[in-house]
C-alpha positions as CSV (number, residue, x, y, z in Angstrom):
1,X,81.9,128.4,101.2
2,X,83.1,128.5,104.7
3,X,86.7,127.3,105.7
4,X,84.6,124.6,107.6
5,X,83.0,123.3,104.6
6,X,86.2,123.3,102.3
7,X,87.6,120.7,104.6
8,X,84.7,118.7,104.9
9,X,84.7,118.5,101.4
10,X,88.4,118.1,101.0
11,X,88.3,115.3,103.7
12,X,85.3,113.4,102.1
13,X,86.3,113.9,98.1
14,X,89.8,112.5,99.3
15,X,88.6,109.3,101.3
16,X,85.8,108.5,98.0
17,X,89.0,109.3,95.7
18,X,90.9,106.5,97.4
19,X,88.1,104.1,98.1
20,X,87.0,104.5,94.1
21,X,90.6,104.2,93.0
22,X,91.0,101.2,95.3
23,X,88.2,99.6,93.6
24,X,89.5,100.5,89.6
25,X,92.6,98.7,90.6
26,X,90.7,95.8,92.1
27,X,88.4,95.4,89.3
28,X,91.6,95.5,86.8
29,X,94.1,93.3,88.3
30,X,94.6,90.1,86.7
31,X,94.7,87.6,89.7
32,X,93.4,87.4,93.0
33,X,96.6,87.8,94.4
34,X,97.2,91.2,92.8
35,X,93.7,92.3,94.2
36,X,94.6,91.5,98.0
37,X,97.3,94.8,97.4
38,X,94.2,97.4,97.1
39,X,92.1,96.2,100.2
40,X,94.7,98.2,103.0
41,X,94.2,101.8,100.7
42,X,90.8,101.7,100.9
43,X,91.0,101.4,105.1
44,X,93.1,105.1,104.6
45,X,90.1,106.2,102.9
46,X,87.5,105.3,105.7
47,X,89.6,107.1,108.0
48,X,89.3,110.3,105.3
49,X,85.6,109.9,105.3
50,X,85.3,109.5,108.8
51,X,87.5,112.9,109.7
52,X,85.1,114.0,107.2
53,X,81.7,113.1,109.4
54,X,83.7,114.1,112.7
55,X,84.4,117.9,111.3
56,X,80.7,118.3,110.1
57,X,78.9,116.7,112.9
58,X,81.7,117.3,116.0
59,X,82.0,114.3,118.2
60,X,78.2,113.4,118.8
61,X,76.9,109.8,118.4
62,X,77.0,109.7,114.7
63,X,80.9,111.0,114.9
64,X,81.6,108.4,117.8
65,X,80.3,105.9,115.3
66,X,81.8,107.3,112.5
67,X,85.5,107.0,114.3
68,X,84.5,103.1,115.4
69,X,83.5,101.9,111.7
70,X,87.0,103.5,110.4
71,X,88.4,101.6,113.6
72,X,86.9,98.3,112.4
73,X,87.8,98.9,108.8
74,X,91.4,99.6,110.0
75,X,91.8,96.3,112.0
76,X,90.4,94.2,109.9
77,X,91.8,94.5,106.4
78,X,94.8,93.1,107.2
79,X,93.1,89.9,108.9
80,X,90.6,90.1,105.8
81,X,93.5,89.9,103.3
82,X,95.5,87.1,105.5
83,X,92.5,85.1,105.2
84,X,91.3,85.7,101.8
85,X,95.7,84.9,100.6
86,X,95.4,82.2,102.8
87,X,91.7,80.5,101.5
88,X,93.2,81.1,98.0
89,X,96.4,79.5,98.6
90,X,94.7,76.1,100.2
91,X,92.6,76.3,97.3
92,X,94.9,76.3,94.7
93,X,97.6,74.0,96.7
94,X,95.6,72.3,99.5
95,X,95.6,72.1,103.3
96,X,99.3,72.6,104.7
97,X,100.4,69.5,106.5
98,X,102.2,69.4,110.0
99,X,105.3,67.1,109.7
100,X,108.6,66.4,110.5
101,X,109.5,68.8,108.4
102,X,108.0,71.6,110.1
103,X,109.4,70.9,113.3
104,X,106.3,68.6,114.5
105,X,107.0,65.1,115.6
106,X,104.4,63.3,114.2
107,X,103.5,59.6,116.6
108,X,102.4,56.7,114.4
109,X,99.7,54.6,116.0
C-alpha cells in the first residue's frame, strides 16, 4: 500500500467510525433529547469522508461535490437539531405564547 492509499483509508475508516458510533449512541439513548447530542459528531465525520474522496479523486467534480455535501451537512445539523428540540418541546408543552411577560404588549380588541 502506497502512502496515498493509507490516508485514504485512514480518512474514510475515521469518518465511518464516527458516523457508526454516532448512530450506536442514537439508537441507545433513552429520550429524544439525549439523541439530539450525537447529530453534530456525525457532521465531523462527513468532513473525514469527504477529505477522504478529495485525496483519492483530487479536486474534480466528484471532489467539488464531495466538499459541498460535507458543507451542507456542516450547516445544517445545528438548524436540524434546533428544530427537531424545538418540534419536541411544542409537542410535549405546546406553542409558546407572546405576552406581557415576554416583553410584548399584547392590545385587547
Amino acid at each position: 500500500m502506497s502512502a496515498h492509499e493509507v490516508v485514504v483509508a485512514v480518512l474514510l475508516a475515521g469518518g465511518v467510525g464516527i458516523v457508526a458510533l454516532c448512530s450506536a449512541g442514537m439508537a441507545l439513548m433513552a429520550s429524544a433529547y439525549d439523541r439530539l447530542h450525537f447529530v453534530a459528531p456525525a457532521s465531523v465525520g462527513a468532513i473525514l469522508i469527504a477529505a477522504a474522496v478529495l485525496v483519492e479523486e483530487s479536486p474534480s467534480l466528484i471532489g467539488i461535490k464531495a466538499i459541498l455535501a460535507a458543507v451542507f451537512v456542516l450547516v445544517t445539523s445545528p438548524v436540524l437539531a434546533h428544530a427537531t428540540g424545538r418540534a419536541l418541546w411544542i409537542r410535549e408543552h405546546g406553542a409558546p405564547t407572546m405576552g406581557p411577560r415576554d416583553g410584548i404588549e399584547v392590545e385587547e380588541t
